[in-house]
MARVO-920756 format. One record per residue: residue in three letters; x, y, z of N, C-alpha, C in turn; residue number from 1. Coordinates in steps of 0.02 Angstrom, whole numbers. Atoms other than C-alpha are relative to their C-alpha. Layout:
BEGIN
ATOM residu    n_u    n_v    n_w   ca_u   ca_v   ca_w    c_u    c_v    c_w num
ATOM    ALA      X      Y      Z      X      Y      Z      X      Y      Z NUM
...
//
This chain:
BEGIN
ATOM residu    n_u    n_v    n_w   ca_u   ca_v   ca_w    c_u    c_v    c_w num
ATOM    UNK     69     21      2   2924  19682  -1287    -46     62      4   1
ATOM    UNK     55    -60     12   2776  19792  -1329    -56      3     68   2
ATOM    UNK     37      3    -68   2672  19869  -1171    -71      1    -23   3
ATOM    UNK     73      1      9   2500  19852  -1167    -16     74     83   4
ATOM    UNK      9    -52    -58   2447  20038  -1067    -93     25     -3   5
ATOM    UNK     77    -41      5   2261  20105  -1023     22     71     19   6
ATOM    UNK     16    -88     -2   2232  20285  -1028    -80      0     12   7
ATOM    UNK     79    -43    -13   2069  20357   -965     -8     69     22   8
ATOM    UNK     24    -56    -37   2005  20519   -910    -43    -25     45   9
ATOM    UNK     55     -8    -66   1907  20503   -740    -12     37     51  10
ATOM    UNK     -3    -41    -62   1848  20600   -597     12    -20     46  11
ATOM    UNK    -12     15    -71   1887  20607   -433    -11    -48     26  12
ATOM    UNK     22     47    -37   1778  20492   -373      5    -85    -61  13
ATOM    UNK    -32     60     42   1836  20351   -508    -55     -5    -58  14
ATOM    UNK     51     22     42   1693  20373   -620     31      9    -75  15
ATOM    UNK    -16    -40     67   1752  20355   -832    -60     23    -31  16
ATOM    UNK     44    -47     39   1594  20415   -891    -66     -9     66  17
ATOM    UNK     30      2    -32   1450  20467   -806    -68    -24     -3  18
ATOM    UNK     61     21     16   1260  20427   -821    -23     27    -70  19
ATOM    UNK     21    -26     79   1194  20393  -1009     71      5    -28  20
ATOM    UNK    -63    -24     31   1377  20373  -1041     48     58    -24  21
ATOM    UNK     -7    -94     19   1395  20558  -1033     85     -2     25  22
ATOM    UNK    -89    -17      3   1604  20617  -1048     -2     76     -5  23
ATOM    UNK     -4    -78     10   1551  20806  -1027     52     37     68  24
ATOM    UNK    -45    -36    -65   1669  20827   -882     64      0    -15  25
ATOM    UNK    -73    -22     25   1834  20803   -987     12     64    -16  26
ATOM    UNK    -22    -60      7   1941  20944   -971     22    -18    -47  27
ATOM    UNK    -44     -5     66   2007  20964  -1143     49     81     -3  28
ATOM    UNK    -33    -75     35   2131  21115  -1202     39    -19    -32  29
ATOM    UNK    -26     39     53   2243  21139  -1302     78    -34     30  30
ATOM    UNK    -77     38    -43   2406  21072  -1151    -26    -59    -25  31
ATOM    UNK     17     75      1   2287  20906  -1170     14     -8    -71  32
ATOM    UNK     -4     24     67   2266  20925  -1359     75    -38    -26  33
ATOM    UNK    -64      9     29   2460  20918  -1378     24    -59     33  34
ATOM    UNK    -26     62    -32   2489  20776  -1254    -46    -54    -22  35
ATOM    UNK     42     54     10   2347  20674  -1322     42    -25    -80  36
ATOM    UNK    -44      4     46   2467  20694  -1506     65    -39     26  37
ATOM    UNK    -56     38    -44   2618  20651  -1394     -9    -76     -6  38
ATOM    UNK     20     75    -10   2553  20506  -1338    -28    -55    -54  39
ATOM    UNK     15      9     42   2472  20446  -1492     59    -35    -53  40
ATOM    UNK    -40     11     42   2630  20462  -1591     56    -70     42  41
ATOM    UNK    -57     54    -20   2715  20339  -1449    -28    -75     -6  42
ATOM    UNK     47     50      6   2589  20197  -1505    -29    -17    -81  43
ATOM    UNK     38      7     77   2526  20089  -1659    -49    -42      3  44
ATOM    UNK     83     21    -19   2398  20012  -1583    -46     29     45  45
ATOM    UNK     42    -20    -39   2240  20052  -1504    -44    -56      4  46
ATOM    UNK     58     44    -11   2124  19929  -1432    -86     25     49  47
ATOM    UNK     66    -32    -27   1952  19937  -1378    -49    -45     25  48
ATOM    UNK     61     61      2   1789  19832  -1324    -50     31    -54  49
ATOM    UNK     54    -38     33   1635  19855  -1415    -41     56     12  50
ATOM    UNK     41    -53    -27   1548  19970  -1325     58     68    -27  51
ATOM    UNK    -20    -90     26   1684  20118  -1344     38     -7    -73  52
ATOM    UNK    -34    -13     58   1753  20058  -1511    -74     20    -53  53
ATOM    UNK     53    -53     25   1566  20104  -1584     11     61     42  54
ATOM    UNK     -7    -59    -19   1565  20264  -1500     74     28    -21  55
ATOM    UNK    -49    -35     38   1743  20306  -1560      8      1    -60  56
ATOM    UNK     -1    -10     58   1719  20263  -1719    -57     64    -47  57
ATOM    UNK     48    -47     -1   1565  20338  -1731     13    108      8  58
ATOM    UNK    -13    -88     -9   1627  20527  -1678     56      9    -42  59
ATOM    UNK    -43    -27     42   1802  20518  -1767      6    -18    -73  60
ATOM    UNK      7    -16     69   1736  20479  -1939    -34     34    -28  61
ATOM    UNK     52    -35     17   1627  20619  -1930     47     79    -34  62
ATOM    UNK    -56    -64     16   1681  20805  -2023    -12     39     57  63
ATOM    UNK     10    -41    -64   1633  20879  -1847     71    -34     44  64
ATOM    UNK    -86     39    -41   1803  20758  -1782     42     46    -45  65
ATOM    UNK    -44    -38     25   1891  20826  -1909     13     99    -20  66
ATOM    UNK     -4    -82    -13   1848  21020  -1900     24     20     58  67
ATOM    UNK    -29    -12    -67   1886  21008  -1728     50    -18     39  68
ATOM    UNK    -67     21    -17   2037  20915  -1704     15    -48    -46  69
ATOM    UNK    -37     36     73   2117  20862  -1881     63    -36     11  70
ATOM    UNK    -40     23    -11   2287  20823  -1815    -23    -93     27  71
ATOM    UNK     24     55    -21   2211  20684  -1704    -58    -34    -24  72
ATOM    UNK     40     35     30   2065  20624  -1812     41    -12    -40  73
ATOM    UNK    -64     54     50   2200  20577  -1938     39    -47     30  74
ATOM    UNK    -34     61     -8   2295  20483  -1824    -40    -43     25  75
ATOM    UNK     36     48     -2   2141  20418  -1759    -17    -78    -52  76
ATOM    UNK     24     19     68   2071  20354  -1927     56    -30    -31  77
ATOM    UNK    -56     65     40   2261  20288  -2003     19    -67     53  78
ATOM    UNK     -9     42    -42   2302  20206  -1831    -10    -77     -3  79
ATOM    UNK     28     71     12   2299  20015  -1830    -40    -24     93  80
ATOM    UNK     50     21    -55   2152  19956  -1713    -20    -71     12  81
ATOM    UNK     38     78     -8   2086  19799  -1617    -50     22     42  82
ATOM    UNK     73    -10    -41   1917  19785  -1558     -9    -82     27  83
ATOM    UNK     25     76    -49   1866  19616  -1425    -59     -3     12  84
ATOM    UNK     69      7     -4   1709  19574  -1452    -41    -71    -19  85
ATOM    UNK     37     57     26   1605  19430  -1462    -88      4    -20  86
ATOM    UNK     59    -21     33   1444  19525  -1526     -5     37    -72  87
ATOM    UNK    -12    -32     38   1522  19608  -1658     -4    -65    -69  88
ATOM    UNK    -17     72     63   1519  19515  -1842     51     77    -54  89
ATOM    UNK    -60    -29     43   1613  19653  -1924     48     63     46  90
ATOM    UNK    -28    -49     -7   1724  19801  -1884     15     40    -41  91
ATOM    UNK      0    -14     60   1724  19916  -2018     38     77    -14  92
ATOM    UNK    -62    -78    -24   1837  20095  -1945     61    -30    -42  93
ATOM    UNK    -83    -11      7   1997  20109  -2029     55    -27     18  94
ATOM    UNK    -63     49    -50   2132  19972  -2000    -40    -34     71  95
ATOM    UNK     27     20    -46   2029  19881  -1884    -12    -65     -1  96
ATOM    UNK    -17     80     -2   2060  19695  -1837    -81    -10     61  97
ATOM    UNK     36     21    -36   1923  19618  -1764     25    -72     44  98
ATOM    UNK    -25     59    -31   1952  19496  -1628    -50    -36     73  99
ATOM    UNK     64     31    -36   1820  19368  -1548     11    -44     45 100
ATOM    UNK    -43     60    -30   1921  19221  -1456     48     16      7 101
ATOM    UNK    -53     -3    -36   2061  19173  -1378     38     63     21 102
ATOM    UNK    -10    -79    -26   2089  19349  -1308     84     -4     40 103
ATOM    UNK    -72    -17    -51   2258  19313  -1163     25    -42    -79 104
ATOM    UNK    -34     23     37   2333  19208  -1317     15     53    -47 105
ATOM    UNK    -16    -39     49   2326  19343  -1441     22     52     29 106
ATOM    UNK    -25    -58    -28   2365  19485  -1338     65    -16      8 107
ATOM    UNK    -87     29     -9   2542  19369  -1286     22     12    -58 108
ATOM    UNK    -45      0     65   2567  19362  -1460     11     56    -40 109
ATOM    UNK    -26    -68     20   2544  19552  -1498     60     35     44 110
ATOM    UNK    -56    -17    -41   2663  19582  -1371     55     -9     -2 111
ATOM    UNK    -73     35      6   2789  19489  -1423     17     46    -87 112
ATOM    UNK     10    -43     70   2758  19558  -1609     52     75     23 113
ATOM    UNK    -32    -55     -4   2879  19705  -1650    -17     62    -19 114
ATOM    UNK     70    -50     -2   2814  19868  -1636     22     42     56 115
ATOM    UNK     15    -31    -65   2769  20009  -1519    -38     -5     41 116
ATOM    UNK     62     43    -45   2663  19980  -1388    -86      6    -19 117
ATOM    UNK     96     10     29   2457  19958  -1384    -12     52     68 118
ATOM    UNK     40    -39    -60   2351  20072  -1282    -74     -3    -20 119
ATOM    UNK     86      1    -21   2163  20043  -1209    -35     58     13 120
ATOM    UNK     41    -34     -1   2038  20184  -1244    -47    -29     35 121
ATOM    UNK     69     15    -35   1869  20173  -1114     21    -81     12 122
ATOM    UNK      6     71    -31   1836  19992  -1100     10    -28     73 123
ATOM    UNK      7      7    -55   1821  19968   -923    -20    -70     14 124
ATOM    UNK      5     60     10   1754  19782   -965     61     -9      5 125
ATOM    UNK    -54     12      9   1906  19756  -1057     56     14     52 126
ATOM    UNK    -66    -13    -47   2022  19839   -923    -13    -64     25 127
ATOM    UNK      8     14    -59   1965  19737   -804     15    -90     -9 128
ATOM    UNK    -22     68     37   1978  19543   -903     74     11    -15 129
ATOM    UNK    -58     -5     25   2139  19611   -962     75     -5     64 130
ATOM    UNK    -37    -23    -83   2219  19649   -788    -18    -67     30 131
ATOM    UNK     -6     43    -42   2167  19487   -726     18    -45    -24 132
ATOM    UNK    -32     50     24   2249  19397   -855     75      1      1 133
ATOM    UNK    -83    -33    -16   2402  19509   -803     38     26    -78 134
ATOM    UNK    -27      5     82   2410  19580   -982     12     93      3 135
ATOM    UNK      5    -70     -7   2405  19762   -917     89     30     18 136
ATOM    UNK    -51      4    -23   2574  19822   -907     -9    105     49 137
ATOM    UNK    -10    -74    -30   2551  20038   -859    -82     23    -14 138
ATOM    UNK     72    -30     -6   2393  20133   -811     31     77     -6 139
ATOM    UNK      4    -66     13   2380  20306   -883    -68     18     13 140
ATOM    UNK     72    -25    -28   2241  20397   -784      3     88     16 141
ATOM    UNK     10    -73      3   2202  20576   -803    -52     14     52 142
ATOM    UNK     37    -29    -35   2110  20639   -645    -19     74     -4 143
ATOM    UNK     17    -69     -3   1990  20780   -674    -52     11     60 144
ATOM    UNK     17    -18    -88   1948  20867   -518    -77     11     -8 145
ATOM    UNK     64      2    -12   1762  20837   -533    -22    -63     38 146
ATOM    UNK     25     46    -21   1647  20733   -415    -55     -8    -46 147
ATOM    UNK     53     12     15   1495  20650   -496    -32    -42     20 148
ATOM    UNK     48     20    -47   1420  20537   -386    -35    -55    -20 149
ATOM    UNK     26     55     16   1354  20422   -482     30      8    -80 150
ATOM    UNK      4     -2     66   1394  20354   -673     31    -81      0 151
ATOM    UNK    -51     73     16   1532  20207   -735     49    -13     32 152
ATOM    UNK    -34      7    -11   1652  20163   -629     73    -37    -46 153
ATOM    UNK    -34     35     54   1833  20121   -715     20    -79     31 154
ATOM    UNK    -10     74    -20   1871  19985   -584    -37    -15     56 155
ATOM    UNK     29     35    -19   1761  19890   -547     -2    -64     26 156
ATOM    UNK     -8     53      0   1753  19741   -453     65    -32    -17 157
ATOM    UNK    -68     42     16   1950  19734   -461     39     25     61 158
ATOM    UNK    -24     10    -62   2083  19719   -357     59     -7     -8 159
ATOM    UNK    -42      8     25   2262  19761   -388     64     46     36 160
ATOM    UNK    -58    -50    -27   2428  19833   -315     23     39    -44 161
ATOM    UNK    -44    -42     73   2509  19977   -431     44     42     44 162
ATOM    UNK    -52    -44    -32   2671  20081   -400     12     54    -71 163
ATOM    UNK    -15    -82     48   2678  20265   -454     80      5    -43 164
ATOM    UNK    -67      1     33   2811  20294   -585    -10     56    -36 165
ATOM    UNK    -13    -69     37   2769  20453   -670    -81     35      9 166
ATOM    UNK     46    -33     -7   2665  20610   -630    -19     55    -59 167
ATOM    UNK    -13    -66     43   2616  20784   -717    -80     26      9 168
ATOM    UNK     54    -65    -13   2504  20939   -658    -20     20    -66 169
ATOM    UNK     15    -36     52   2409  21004   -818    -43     76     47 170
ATOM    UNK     17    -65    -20   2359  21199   -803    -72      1     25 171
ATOM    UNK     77      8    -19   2173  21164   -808    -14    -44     78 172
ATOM    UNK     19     11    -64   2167  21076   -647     -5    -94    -21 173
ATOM    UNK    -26     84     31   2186  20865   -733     80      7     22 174
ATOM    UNK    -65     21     -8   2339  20771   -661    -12    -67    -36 175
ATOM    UNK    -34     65      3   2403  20627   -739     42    -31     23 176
ATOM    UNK    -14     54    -28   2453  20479   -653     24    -44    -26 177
ATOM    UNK    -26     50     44   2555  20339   -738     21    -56     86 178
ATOM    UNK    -16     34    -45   2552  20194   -622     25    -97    -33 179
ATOM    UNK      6     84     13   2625  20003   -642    -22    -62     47 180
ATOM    UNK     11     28    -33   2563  19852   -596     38    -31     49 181
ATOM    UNK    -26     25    -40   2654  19782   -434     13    -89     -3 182
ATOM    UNK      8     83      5   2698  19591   -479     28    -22     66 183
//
């Protein structure tokens, strides 16, 4: 069965983006560039809410995505995508399924679908509906050693047991965390 995993970058203090939706505190290099490929290649889906599937579409169909990281704006851009939205009337990125209803029904049934697994970019909404429908199977969380004090928290208003199952120090001072949910 196919996992359903979130990935985020956040700081210290749990914030994924900060005020004005600002993401200027991701450490990027190029250890991340190559694990963000890694990871990428272990996945054929990507899901999203509305809020960060405009904003990702938006930056990686630009030639400023692709001057600056071509490897991963291609797999961005071929990738097969779902967006959950019930404000949306189209979706119009590259392989991109739009999906407005029955949300825990269709997610069971991508799961069961054969395949590699799905992974959740941003959506902090979405985490958080998704996890309480118990549809979350691994949290990938990149802690970068900044406080900011105020911005988006990723969990919000949730409430969940997880058990550590895989770590890793990057040089820049970001650890990643891979945690599962505790049933």
């Amino acid at each position: 069965m196919r996992k359903i995993i979130v990935f985020n970058m956040i700081t210290l203090d749990g914030m994924f983006e900060g005020p004005n939706a600002d993401i200027s505190f991701h450490r990027t290099d190029e250890e991340f560039n190559q694990f963000a490929i890694e990871q990428l290649s272990t996945i054929d889906t990507i899901i999203f809410g509305r809020v960060t599937y405009e904003g990702m579409a938006s930056y990686w169909t630009t030639p400023e995505a692709a001057e600056s990281d071509p490897v991963v704006t291609n797999q961005m851009n071929s990738i097969r995508k779902i967006v959950f939205s019930t404000t949306l009337d189209t979706a119009d990125w590259n392989n991109t399924r739009l999906i407005r209803s029955d949300v825990a029904n269709t997610v069971r049934e991508l799961k069961q679908q054969t395949g590699k697994d799905m992974i959740i970019f941003g959506s902090a909404k979405l985490v958080a509906s998704f996890a309480e429908l118990g549809l979350i199977d691994e949290y990938r969380l990149i802690i970068v050693p900044t406080l900011l004090g105020q911005g988006t928290p990723l969990f919000k208003d949730m409430q969940q047991n997880l058990r550590l199952s895989n770590s890793r120090v990057f040089a820049n001072g970001n650890v990643l965390l891979c945690y599962q949910p505790e049933v």
